[in-house]
N, C-alpha and C positions, 0 to 999 in steps of 0.2 A: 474515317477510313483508317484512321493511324489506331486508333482503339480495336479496331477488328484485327488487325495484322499482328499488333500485340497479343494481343488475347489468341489468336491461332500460335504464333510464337512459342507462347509461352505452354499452349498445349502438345503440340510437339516436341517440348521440352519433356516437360511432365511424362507425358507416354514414351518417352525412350529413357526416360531414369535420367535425366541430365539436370545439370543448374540450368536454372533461368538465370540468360544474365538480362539484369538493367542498367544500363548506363554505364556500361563497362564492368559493374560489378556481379559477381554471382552472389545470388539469393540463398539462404540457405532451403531445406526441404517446407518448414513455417512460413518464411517470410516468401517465399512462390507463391503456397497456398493462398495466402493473404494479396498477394498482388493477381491471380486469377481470380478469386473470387470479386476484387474492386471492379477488375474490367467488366463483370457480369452486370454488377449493380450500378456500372455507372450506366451502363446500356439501357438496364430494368427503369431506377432512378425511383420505384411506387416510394420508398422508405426513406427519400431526400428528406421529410419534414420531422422524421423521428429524433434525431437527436446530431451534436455536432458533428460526427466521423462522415454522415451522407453530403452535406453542403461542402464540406472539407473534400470528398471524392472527387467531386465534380468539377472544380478547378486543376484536375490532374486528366492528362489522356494517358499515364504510363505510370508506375508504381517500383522506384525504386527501395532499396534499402532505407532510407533516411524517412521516404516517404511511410513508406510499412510499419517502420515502430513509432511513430508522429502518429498513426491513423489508430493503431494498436491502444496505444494510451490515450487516447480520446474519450476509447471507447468505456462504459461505463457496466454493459454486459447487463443488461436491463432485460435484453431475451425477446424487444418485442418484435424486431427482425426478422427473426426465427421463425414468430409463430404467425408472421405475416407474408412469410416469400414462397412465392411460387416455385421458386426453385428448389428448395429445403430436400434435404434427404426425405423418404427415398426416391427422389427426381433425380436423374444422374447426373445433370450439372453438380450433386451434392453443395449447393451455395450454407456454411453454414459459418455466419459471422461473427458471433459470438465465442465459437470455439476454436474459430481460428484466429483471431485476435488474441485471446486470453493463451496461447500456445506463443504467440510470437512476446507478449508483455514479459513473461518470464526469460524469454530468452535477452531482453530487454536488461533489466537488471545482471544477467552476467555478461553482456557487451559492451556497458557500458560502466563497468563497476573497476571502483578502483580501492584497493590493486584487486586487477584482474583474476589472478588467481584466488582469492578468496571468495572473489565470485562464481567458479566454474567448481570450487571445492564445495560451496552451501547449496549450488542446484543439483550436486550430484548426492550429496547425504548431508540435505538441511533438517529433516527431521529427527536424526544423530545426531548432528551439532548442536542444534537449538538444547538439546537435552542432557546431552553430554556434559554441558556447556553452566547449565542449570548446578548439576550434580557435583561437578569441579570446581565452581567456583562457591557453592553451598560449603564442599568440605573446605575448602583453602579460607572462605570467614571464619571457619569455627575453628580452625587451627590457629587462626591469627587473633583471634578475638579474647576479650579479658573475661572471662566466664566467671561469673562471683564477686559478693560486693568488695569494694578492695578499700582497704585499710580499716578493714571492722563497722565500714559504712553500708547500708542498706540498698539495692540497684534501685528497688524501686520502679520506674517508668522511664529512668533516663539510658536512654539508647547510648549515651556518649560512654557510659560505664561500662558498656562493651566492647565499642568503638570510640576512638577518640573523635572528635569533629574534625579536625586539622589531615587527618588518615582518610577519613570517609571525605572529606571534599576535594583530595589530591586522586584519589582513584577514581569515583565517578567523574570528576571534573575532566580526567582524561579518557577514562571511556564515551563521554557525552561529546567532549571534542573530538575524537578519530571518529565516531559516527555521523559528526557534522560535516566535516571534512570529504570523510568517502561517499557522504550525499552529494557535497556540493560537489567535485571533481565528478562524477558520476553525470548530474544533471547539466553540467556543461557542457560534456562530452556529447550531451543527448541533444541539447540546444546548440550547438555549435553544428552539427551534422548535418541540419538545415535551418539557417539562424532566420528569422523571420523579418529581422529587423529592430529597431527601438522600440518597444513600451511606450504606447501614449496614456493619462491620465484615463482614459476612460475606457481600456484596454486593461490595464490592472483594475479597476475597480469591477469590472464586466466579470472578470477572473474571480477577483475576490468574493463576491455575489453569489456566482456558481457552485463556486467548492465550498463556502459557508450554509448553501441553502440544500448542496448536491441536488442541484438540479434536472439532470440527468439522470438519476435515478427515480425518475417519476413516469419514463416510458416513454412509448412512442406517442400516447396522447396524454401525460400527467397524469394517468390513474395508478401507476406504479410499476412497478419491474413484475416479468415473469419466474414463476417459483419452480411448482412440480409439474403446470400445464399451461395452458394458455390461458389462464386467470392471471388478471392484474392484481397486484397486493398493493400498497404502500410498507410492509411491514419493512421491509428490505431495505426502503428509506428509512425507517425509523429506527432502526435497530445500528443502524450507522451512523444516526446522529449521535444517539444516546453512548457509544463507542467511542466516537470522535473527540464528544464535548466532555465525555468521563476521563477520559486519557488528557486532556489539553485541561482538565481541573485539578487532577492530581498534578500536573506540570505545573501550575499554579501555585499548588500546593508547596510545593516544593521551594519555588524565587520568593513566597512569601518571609517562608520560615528562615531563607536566606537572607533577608533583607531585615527581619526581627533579630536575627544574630549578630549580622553585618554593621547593620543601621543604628538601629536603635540597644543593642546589647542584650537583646532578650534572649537566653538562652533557656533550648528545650529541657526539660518536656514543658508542654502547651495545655493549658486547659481544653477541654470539650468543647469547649464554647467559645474557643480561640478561632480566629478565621484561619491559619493555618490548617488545622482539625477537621473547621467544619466542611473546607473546599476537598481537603482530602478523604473527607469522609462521605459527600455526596458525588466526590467523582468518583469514587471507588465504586458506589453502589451504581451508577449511569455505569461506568466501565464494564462491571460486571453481567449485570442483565441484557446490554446492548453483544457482549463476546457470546453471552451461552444462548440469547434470539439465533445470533449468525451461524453460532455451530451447527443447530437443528435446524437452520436455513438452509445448511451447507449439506447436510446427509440426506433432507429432504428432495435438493436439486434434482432437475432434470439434468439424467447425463447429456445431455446436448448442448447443455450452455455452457457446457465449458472445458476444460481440456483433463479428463481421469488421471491423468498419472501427476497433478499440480495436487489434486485432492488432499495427499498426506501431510504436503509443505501446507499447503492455505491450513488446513487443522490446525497441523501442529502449532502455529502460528497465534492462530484463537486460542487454543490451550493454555500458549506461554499467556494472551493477556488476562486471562480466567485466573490466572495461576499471579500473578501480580495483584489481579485485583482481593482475590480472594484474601492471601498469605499478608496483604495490606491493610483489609479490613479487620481480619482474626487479630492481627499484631494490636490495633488501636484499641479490639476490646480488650485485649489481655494483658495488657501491656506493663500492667500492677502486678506479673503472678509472677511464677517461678519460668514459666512455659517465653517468659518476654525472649531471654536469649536464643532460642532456638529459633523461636519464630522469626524474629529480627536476621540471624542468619540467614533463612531461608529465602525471606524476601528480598535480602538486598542481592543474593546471589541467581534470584530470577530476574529481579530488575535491571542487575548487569547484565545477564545473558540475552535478555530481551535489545537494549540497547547496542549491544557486540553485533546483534545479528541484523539491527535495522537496516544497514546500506545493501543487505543482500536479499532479505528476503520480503514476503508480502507487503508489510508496511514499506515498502520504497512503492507498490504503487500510486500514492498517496502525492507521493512528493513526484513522481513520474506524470501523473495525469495532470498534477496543477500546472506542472509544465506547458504541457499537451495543451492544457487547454487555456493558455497566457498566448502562445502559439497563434491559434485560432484564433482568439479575440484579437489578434496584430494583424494575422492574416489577411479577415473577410472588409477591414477597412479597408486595403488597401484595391489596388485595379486588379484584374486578375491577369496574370501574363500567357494565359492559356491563348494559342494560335488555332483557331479555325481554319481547317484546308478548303477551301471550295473544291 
């Protein structure tokens, strides 16, 4: 009875333009949406077995704010909801969960992002900044940078003769920490909102499992997420592994060559056949092929799965890691010519812009969902405190 009254509540809301409030709070015009259509599908329930966000409903009779972007980031946008609900556009209940999810996740990262203003600056022209950002910090390397071999020595292949090492590990080292930082203040904020509780052993591991295997992107029965119709693919899984594990091998790439410097005194340039080389050179290519799968995933989409006006930010986003991997790979072949300094400029001023923009844009979903979904694996151990009225 308490879900029906909500749910009328909240459409009375809706139909005269007002906030929904929950729990004293007002909803914004997303997070309503997202909290009517819960109450519809807790009612429905056919889609409880599809994926985590439906078992997570149903221990709720009412959908506040904390609740709505906890359900938001769960969600995985698989699409197979969609093309399984009776209510779906064009049914006027319009139930459609994928798109109104992926409208609240975005508003997620600028509510929760710190500082806040950087976050309500990147949702409002993150496809300018990402680029802006690219361009500005491309010319300011090549203004600072030592172009030519210096003291009648040859450059050769070594990056440091444009950059020094000591210069290049003081600015990325602090760009890499402010974007740690305004992840982690960000994801606390998001965990704090409704804290779950301690982490037991087998709750991070369950976590771990999931986001390492993406689970979730296999659909409502493991045959894979929905694309341009109601065909299941896998490719969508695989195109985010090969992304995932290409980015997390160039990061590799990276502690290696620091630890050869640091460590043991090796300093670059690296042979081919150096493990530094070879991880950045195979996650380069996984990075690459995994961004330009997603791009032509992404123009292919059905506009139902997800919210049109995110489309330019999620691109631009793939572009920047297309434009890393790419400007990454080109540098290591070329690395002996004349073409080294430019290109070196180029990439390290996408790789910076790319990291400036993590805490705000698409890739925080990444670190938003494994939240979500550490959440849930605390959750569903515990009793559920939900109260049945007779």
């Amino acid at each position: 009875m308490q879900s029906l009254e909500a749910l009328a509540r909240e459409a009375r809301a809706l139909a005269e333009n007002q906030p929904v409030i929950m729990r004293g709070v007002a909803l914004s015009e997303s997070e309503g949406e997202v909290s009517r259509i819960m109450q519809i599908c807790n009612a429905c329930r056919y889609c409880e077995g599809f994926c985590a966000v439906f078992p997570a409903m149903t221990r709720r009779l009412e959908f506040g704010r904390a609740d709505v972007h906890f359900l938001a980031n769960l969600c995985h946008n698989c699409g197979a909801c969609l093309h399984s609900c009776q209510y779906a556009p064009p049914h006027e209940f319009s139930v459609n969960v994928p798109q109104a999810m992926a409208q609240v996740r975005v508003n997620t990262y600028t509510e929760y992002a710190w500082p806040k203003a950087f976050g309500v600056l990147y949702k409002r022209n993150g496809v300018t900044i990402a680029f802006a950002l690219v361009a500005a910090l491309t010319v300011f390397l090549a203004l600072l940078s030592r172009i030519g071999p210096q003291g009648g020595e040859s450059v050769g292949a070594n990056f440091y003769a444009i950059f020094p090492h000591n210069f290049l590990a003081m600015v990325f080292g602090a760009v890499f920490l402010f974007s740690a930082i305004a992840l982690g203040i960000g994801v606390r904020r998001f965990w704090r909102d409704e804290d779950p509780g301690d982490a037991s052993l087998a709750a991070a591991l369950e976590t771990t499992k999931d986001v390492l295997t993406l689970r979730y992107l296999g659909g409502g029965h493991g045959d894979g997420c929905n694309n341009e119709d109601d065909a299941f693919s896998l490719k969508r899984r695989r195109l985010h592994h090969l992304t995932f594990y290409g980015f997390m091998l160039c990061f590799a790439s990276t502690c290696v060559a620091t630890l050869y410097h640091y460590l043991f005194s090796l300093e670059a340039p690296y042979a081919y056949t150096s493990l530094p080389v070879v991880l950045g050179t195979v996650g380069g290519v996984s990075l690459l092929l995994g961004t330009c799968g997603l791009l032509w995933l992404n123009v292919n989409r059905n506009p139902l799965h997800g919210d049109p006006g995110q489309k330019p930010m999620d691109r631009a986003f793939i572009v920047l890691l297309i434009l890393v991997a790419l400007t990454g790979l080109v540098l290591v072949g070329l690395r002996s010519t004349a073409l080294m300094p430019t290109l070196l400029t180029l990439h390290l001023g996408t790789v910076m812009a790319l990291f400036m923009t993590l805490p705000y844009g698409k890739f925080a979903h990444g670190i938003y969902r494994t939240a979500a979904l550490l959440k849930w694996a605390i959750e569903k151990r515990r009793p559920s405190n939900l109260l049945v009225e007779e």
